[in-house]
C-alpha positions in Angstrom: 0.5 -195.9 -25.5 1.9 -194.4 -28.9 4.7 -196.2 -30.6 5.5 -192.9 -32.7 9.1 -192.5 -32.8 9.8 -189.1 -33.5 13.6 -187.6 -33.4 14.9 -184.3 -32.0 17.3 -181.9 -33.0 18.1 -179.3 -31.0 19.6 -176.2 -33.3 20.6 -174.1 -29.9 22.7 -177.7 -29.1 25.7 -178.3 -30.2 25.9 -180.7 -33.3 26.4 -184.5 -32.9 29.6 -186.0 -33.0 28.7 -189.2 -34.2 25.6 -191.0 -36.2 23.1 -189.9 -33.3 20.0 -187.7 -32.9 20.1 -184.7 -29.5 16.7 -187.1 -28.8 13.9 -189.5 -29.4 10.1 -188.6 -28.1 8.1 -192.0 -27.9 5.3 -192.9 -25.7 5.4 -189.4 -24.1 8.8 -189.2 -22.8 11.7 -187.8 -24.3 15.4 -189.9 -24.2 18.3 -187.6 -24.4 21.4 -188.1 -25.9 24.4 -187.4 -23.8 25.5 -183.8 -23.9 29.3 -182.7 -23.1 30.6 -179.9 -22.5 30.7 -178.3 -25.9 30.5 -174.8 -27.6 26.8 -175.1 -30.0 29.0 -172.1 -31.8 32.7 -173.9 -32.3 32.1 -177.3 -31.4 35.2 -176.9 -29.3 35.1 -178.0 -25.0 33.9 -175.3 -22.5 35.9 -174.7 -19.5 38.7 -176.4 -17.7 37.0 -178.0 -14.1 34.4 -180.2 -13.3 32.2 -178.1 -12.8 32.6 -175.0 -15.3 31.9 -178.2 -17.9 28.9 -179.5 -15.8 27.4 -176.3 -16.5 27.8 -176.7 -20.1 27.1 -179.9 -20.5 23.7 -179.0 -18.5 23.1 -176.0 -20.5 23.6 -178.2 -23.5 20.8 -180.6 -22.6 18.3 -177.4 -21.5 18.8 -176.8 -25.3 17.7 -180.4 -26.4 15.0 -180.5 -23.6 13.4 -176.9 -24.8 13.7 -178.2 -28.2 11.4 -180.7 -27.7 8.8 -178.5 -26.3 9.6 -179.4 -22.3 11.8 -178.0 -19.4 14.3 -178.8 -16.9 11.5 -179.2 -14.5 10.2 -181.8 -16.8 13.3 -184.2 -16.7 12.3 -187.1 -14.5 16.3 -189.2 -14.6 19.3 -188.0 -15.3 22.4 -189.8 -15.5 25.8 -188.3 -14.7 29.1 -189.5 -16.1 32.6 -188.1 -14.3 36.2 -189.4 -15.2 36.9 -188.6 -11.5 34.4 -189.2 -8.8 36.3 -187.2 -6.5 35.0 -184.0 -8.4 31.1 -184.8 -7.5 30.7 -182.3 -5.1 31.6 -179.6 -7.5 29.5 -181.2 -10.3 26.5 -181.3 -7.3 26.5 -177.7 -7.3 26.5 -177.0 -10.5 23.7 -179.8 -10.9 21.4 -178.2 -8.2 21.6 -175.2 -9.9 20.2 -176.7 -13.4 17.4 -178.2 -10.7 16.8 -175.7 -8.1 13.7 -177.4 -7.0 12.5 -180.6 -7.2 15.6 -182.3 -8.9 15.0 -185.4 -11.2 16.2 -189.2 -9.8 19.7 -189.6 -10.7 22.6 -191.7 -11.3 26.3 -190.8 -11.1 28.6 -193.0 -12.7 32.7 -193.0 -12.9 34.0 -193.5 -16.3 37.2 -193.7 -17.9 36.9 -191.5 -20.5 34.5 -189.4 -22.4 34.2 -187.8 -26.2 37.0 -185.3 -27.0 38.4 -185.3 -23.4 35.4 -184.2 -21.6 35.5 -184.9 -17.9 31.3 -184.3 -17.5 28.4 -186.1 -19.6 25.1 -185.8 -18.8 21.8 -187.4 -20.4 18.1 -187.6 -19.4 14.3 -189.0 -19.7 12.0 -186.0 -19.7 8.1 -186.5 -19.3 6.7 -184.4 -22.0 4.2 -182.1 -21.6 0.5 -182.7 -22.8 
């Protein structure tokens, strides 16, 4: 297995909010940095529910994941991170439709806070392509 570490920057991704790269590829998989729900345009949160900033957040992390050269069909763990459990099924929807077949293992975790107020974080392992 290749030790080559080589970062990721996603331009289509929102920039990152502290000393972080959008990824890492190594040994053929690609570790994702947490994406929120932000605007790539304004930097500013996206929507006002659980799961108007799930989508984001997922649309966010397409961006990293097709910047690297992969897809969402490609991402083999993803890890959710909610500031209220009790808003999972709404997150599960949007979710299933970011993996409409297929869907990657996953972890959902309640947290007490996330960067800038978000209430949704999402990050990823993606098996890249050959």
């Amino acid at each position: 297995m290749s030790t080559d570490r080589r970062p990721v920057n996603a331009p289509e991704a929102p920039a990152a909010i502290g000393p972080y790269v959008h990824a890492v590829a190594a040994g053929g998989l690609l570790f994702c940095s947490g994406q929120i729900p932000l605007d790539p345009a304004t930097g500013e949160l996206v929507g006002t529910t659980y799961g108007e900033q799930a989508e984001q957040a997922l649309r966010n992390l397409r961006a990293v994941v097709e910047a690297a050269g992969a897809t969402m069909a490609d991402v083999v763990r993803a890890t959710v991170y909610l500031t209220d459990m009790d808003a999972f099924a709404e997150v599960n929807e949007a979710y299933a439709r970011a993996f409409p077949t297929d869907p990657p293992a996953r972890a959902a975790v309640g947290v007490a806070q996330l960067p800038k107020g978000a209430l949704v974080e999402v990050d990823a392992i993606v098996a890249l392509p050959d």
